[in-house]
C-alpha positions as CSV (number, residue, x, y, z in Angstrom):
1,X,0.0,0.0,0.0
2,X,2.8,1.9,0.7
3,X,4.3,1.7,-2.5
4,X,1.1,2.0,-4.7
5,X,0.8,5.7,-2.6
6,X,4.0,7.2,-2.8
7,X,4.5,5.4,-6.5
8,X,8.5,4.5,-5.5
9,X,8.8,2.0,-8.0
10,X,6.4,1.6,-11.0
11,X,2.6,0.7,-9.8
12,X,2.7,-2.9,-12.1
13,X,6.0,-3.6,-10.2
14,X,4.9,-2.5,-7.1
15,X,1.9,-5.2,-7.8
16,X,4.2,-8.1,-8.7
17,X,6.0,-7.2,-6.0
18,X,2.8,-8.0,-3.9
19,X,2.1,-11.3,-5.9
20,X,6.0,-12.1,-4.9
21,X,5.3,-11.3,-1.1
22,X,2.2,-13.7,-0.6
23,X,4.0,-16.9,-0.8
24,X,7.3,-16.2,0.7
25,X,5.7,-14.7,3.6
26,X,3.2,-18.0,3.8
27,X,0.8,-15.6,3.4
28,X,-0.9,-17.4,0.3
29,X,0.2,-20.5,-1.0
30,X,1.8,-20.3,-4.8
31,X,-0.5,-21.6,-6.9
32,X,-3.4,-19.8,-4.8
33,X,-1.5,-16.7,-5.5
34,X,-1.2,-17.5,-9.0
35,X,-4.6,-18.8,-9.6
36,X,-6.1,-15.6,-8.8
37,X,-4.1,-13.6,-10.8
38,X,-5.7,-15.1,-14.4
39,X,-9.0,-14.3,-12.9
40,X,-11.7,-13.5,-15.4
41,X,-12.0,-9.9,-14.6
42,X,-8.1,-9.4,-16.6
43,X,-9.0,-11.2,-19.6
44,X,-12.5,-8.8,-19.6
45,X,-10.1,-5.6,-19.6
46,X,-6.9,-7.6,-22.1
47,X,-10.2,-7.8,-24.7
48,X,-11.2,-4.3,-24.0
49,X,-7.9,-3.1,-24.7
50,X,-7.6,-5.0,-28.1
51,X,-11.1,-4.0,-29.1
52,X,-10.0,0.0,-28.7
53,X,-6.5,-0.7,-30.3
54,X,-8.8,-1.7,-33.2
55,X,-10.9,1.4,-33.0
56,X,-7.7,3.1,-33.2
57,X,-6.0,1.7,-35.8
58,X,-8.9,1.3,-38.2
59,X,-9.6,5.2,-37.7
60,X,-12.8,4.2,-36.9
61,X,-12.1,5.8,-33.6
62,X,-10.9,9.0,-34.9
63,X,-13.8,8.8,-37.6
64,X,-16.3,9.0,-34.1
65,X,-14.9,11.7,-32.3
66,X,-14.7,14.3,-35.4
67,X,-18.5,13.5,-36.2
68,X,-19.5,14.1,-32.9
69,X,-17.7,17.2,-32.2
70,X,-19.1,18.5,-35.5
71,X,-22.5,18.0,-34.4
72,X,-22.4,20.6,-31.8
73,X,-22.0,24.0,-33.9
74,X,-19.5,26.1,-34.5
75,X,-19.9,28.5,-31.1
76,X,-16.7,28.5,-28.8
77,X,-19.3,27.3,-25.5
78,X,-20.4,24.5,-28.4
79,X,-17.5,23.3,-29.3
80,X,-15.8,22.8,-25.3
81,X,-19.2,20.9,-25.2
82,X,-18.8,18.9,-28.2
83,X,-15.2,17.5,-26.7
84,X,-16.6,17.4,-23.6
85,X,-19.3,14.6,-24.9
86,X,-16.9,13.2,-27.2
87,X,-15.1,12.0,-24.8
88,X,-18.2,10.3,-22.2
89,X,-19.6,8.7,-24.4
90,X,-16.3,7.3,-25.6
91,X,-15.0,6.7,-22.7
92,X,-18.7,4.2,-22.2
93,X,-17.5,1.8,-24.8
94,X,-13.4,2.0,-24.3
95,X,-10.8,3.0,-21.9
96,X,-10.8,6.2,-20.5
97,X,-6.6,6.8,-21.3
98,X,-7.6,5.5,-24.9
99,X,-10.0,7.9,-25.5
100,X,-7.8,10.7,-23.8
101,X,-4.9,9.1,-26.4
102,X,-7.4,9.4,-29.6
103,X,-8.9,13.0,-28.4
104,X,-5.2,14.2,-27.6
105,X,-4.1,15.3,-31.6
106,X,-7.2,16.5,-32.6
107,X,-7.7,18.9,-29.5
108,X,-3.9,19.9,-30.0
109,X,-4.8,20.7,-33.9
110,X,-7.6,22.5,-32.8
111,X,-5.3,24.9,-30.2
112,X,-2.6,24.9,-33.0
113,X,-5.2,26.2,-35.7
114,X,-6.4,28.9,-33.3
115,X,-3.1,30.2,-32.3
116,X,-3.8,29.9,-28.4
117,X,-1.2,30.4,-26.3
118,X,0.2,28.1,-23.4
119,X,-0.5,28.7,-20.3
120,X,-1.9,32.1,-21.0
121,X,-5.0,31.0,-23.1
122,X,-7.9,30.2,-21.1
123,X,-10.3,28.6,-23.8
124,X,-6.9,26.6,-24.4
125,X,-6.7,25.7,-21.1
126,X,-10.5,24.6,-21.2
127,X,-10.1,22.4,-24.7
128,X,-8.0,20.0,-23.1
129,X,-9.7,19.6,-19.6
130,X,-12.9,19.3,-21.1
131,X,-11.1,16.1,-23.1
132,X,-10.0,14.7,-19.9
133,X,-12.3,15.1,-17.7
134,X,-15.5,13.9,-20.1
135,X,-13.4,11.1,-20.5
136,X,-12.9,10.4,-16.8
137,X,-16.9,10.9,-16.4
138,X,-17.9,8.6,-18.7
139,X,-15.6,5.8,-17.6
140,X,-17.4,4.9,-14.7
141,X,-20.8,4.8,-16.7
142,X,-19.6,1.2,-17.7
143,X,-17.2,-1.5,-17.0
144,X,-15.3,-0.5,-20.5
145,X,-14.5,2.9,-19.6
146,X,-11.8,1.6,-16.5
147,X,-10.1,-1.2,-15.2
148,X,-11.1,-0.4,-12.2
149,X,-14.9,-1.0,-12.5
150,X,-14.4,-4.5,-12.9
151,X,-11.2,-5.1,-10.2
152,X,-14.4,-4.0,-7.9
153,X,-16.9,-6.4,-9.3
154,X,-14.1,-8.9,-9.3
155,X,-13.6,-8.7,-5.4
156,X,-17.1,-8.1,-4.9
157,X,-17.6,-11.9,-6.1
158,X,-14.8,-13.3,-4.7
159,X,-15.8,-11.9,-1.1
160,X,-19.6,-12.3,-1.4
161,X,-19.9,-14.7,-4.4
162,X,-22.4,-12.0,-6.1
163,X,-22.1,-10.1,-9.6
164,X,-23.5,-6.9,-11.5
165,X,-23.8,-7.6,-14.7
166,X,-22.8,-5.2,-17.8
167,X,-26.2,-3.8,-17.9
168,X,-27.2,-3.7,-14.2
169,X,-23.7,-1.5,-13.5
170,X,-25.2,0.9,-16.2
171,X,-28.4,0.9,-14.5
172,X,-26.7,1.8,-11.1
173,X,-24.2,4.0,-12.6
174,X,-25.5,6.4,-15.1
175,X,-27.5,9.3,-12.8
176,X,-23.9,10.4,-11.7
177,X,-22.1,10.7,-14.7
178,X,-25.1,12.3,-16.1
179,X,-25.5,14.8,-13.1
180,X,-22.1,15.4,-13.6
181,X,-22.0,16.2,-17.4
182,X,-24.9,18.6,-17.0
183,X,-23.4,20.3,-13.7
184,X,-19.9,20.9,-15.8
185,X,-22.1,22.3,-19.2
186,X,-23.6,24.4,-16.8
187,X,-20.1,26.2,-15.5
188,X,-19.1,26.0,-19.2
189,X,-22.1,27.7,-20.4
190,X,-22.7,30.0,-17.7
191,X,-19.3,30.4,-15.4
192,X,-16.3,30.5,-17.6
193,X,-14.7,33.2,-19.3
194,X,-14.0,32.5,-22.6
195,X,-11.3,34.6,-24.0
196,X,-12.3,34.1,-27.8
197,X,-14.7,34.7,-30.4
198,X,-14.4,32.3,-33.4
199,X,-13.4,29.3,-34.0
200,X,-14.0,28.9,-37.5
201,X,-10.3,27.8,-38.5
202,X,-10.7,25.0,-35.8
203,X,-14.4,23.7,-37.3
204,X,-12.0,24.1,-41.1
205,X,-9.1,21.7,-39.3
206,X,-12.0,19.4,-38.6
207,X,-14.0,19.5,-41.7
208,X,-10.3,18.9,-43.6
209,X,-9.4,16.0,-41.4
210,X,-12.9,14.1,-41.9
211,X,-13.2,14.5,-46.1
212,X,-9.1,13.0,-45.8
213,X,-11.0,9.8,-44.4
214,X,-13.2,9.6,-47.3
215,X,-15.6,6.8,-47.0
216,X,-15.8,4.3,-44.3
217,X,-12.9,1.2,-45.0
218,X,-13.8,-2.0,-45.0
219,X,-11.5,-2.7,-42.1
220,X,-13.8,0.0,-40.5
221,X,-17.0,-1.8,-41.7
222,X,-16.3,-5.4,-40.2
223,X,-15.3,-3.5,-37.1
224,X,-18.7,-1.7,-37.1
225,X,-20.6,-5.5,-37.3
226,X,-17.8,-7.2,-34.3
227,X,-18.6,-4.0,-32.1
228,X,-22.6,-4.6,-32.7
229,X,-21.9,-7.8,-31.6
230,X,-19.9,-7.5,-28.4
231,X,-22.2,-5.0,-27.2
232,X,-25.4,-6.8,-27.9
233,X,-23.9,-10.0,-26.5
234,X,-22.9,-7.8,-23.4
235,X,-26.3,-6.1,-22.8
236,X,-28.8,-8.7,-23.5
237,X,-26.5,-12.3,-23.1
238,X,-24.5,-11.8,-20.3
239,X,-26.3,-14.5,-18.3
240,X,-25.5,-17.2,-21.1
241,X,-22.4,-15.9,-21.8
242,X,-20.2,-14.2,-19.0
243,X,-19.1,-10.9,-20.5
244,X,-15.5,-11.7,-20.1
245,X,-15.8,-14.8,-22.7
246,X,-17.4,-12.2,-25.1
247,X,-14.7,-9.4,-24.6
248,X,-11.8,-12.7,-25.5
249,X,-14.5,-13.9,-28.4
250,X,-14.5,-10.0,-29.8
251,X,-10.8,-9.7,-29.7
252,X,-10.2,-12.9,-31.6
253,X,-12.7,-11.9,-33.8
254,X,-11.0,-9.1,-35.3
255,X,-7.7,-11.3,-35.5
256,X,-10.1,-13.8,-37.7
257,X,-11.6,-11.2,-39.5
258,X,-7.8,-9.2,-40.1
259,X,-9.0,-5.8,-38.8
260,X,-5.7,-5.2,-37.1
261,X,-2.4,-7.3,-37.1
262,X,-0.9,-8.8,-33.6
263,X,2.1,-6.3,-33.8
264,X,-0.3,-3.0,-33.6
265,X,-2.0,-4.7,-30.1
266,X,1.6,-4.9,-28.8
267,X,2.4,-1.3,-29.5
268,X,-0.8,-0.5,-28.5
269,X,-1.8,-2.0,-25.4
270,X,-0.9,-1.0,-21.9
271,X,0.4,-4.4,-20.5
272,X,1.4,-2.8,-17.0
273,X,-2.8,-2.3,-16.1
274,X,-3.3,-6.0,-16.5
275,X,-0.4,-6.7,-14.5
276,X,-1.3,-4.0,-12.1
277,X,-5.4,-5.2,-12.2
278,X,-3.9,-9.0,-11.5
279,X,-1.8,-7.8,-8.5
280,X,-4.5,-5.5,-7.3
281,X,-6.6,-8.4,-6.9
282,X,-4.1,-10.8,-5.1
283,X,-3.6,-8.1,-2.5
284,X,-7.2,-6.9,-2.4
285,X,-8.0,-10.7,-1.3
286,X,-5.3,-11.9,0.7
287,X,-6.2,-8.6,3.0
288,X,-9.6,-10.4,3.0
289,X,-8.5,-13.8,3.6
290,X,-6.0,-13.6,6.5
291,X,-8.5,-11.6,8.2
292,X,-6.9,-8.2,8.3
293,X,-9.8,-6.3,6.8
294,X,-11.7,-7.2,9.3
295,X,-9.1,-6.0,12.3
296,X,-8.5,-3.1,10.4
297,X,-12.5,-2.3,10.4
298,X,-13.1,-3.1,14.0
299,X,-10.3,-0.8,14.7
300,X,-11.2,2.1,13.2
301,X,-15.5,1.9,13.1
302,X,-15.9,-0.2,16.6
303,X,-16.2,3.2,18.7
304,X,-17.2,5.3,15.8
305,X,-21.4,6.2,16.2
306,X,-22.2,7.0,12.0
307,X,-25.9,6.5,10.5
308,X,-25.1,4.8,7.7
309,X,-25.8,7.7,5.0
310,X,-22.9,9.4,6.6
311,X,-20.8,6.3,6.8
312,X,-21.4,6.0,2.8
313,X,-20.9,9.5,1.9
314,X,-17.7,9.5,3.9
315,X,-16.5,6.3,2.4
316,X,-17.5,7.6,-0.8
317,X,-15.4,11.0,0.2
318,X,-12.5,9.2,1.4
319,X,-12.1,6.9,-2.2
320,X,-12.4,10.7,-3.9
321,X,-9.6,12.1,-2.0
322,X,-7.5,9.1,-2.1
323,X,-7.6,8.6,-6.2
324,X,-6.7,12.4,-6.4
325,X,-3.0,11.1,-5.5
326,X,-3.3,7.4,-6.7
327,X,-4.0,4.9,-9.5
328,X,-7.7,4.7,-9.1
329,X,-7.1,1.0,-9.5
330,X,-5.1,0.8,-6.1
331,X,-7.6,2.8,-4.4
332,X,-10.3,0.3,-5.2
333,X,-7.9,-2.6,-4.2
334,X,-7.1,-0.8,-0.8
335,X,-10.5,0.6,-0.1
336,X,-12.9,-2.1,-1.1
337,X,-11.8,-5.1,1.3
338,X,-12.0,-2.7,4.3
339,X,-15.4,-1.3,3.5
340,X,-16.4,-4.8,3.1
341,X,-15.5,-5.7,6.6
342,X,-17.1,-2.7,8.1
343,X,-19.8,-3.2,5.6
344,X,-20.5,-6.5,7.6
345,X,-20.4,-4.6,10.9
346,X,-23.6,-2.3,9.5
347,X,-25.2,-5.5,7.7
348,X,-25.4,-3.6,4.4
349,X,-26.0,-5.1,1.4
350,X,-22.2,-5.6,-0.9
351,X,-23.6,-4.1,-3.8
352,X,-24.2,-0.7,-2.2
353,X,-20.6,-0.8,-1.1
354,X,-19.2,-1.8,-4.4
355,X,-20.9,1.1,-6.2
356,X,-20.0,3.3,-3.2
357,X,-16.0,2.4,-3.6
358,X,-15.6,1.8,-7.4
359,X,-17.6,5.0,-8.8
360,X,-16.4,7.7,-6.5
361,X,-13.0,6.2,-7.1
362,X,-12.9,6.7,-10.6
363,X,-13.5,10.6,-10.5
364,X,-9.7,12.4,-10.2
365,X,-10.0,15.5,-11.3
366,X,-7.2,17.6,-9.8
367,X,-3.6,15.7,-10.3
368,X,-1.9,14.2,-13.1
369,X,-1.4,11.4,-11.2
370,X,-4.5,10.7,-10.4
371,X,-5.9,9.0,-13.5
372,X,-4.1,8.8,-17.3
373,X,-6.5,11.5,-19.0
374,X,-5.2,13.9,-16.7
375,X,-1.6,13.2,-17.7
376,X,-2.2,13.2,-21.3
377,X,-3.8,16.7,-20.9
378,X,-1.5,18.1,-18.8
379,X,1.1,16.6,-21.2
380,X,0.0,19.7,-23.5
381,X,1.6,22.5,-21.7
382,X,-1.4,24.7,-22.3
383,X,-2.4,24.8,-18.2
384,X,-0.8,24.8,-15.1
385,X,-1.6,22.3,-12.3
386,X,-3.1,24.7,-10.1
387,X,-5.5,25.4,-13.1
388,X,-6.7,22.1,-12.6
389,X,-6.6,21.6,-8.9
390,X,-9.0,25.5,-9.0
391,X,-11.7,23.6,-11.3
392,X,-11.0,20.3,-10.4
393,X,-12.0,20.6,-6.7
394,X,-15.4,22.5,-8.1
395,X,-15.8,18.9,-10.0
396,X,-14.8,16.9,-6.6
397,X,-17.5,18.6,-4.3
398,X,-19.7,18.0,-6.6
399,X,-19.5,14.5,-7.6
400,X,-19.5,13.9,-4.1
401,X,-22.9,16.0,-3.5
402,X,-24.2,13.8,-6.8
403,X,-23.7,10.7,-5.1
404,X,-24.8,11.8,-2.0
405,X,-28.2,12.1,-4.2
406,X,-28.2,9.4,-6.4
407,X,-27.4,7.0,-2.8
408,X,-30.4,8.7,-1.3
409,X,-33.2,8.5,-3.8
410,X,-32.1,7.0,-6.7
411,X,-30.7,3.8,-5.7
412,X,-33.4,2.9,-2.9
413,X,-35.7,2.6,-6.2
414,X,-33.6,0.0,-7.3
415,X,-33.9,-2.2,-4.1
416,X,-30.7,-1.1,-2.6
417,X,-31.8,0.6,0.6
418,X,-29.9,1.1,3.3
């Protein structure tokens, strides 16, 4: 845990390092250790990965993101908006750093063709949060957008032997990202200062870069009938067919069908989040298994006196605060097995804590380190980090005051009251 907050050594080294620790301490036997590690939950997010490297590759990706901007109008306001939606509704069907990665050029070409200027350009400085931070608020609409929405759902099962399915998480999920999209069109419309008055050169960039595509491929058409697919098989089969064996089945689909070759995945794919998902796990449950959870929780709640709203929204808080300077993957792996043990304490149903741990935890809005859109934006060297930590903590409060909500009277409709 340590290491995973203060991010000494890489964070997928720092979870092999865990994996390494379980048997020589006797903590875990070896092939226990191992055994968890090739969980379903990594070969749901390996798929995912090679799906968007397809979506990439193909341009089909690209293709998206320039049509939906484009839909928006060709106001300043509209076009913050535009990215700003590009990039949730993305980030609902593929990683959240993917769609950060794909969004990154065409934002940059679009402060280029303007002639913004870095770190003195506010409208620049908006562009490329509004790309990072719709991304990160769509990623926890769905278990595509982050690793770390399945890593949840993936101790959730091993703990309580329970599931939410693809469509259920949706169904739990979407009020907040929703909430959250309208609060930040809101400041966008209303609050910021926008230090510009046409944009016309940026809508020409766009309009150049879409008739380069020409039609759609054919690479981009089978692509179009794999993700159909996936998604249906996802949404409507996911009791037949575990949505892990569909994300594998998609990915070897497009090998079949020769939509990308095996050398683009390798470039493309981020092999240190499945190792660091894998590790996460192995940690996450040995804390559950020896017990220390539970210490841990009867330490720190045994004396406390909380109604359980407030114990929620404070959890909730806590995993907010805590991703702001951590992989929102370790957070999850840290927080979830001890708000499972206390969880016990106030006999509360798991699923309420999962959702409670695994959405807050994906909503960094302040640091660079605290989730891979915000590095790639930052990576621009159009905004300062106190820009970000001055909006982002407008963004934190009120996630946190969304969820408070959604726990309150949203998710008591759905059966889990509290």
């Amino acid at each position: 845990m340590t290491f995973w907050l203060t991010n000494i050594i890489p964070l997928a080294i720092t979870a092999l390092l865990g994996m390494v620790l379980m048997p020589l301490l006797n903590i875990m036997s070896v092939d226990h250790t191992f055994a968890l590690f090739g969980n379903k939950a990594i070969f749901f997010i390996l798929g995912a990965l090679i799906i968007s490297a397809a979506l990439y590759y193909t341009g089909l990706g690209s293709r998206m993101a320039f049509s939906i901007i484009k839909l928006f109008g060709n106001s300043p306001r509209n076009l913050l908006v535009g990215i700003l939606l590009t990039a949730a509704s993305m980030a609902c069907l593929m990683p959240e750093h993917a769609v950060a990665a794909l969004l990154f050029p065409i934002v940059m070409e679009i402060a280029l063709s303007l002639e913004l200027k870095p770190l003195e350009s506010i409208y620049a400085k908006l562009l490329f949060l509004s790309m990072a931070w719709g991304a990160i608020i769509g990623g926890i609409t769905t278990y595509l957008g982050g690793s770390r929405n399945l890593l949840a759902v993936e101790i959730l099962e091993q703990k309580y032997n329970m599931s939410i399915g693809f469509f259920e998480w949706i169904k739990y999920s979407w009020p907040i990202p929703t909430l959250m999209l309208i609060f930040f069109m809101l400041l966008i419309w209303k609050y910021f200062k926008i230090d510009i008055n046409n944009i016309d050169k940026a809508y020409s960039v766009l309009e150049d870069k879409l008739a380069q595509k020409g039609g759609l491929s054919f690479a981009e058409k089978k692509l179009i009938g794999v993700l159909i697919i996936i998604i249906f098989s996802w949404l409507f089969l996911a009791q037949i067919i575990h949505i892990s064996v569909t994300a594998v089945a998609g990915a070897v689909l497009i090998f079949i069908l020769k939509i990308v070759v095996w050398r683009e995945i390798e470039e493309y794919v981020n092999w240190g989040i499945i190792i660091m998902c894998g590790g996460a796990i192995v940690v996450a449950s040995s804390l559950v298994e020896t017990g220390a959870t539970s210490w841990l929780s009867n330490q720190i709640f045994a004396e406390l006196d909380l109604s359980i709203f407030w114990f929620l929204s404070l959890l909730a808080l806590f995993t907010i605060l805590l991703t702001e300077g951590v992989s929102n993957v370790a957070a999850v792996a840290v927080v979830l097995p001890i708000a499972f043990s206390i969880s016990d304490i106030y006999q509360l149903n798991p699923i309420i804590i999962t959702l409670s741990v695994a959405l807050p935890g994906g909503l960094a809005f302040m640091f660079p380190m605290g989730s891979p859109p915000n590095a790639i934006a930052f990576s621009s060297g159009y905004y300062k980090i106190e820009d970000s930590v001055k909006l982002g903590i407008i963004l934190n409060i009120a996630g946190w005051l969304i969820y408070m909500l959604v726990l309150k009277f949203y998710w008591p409709l759905l059966g889990l009251r509290f």
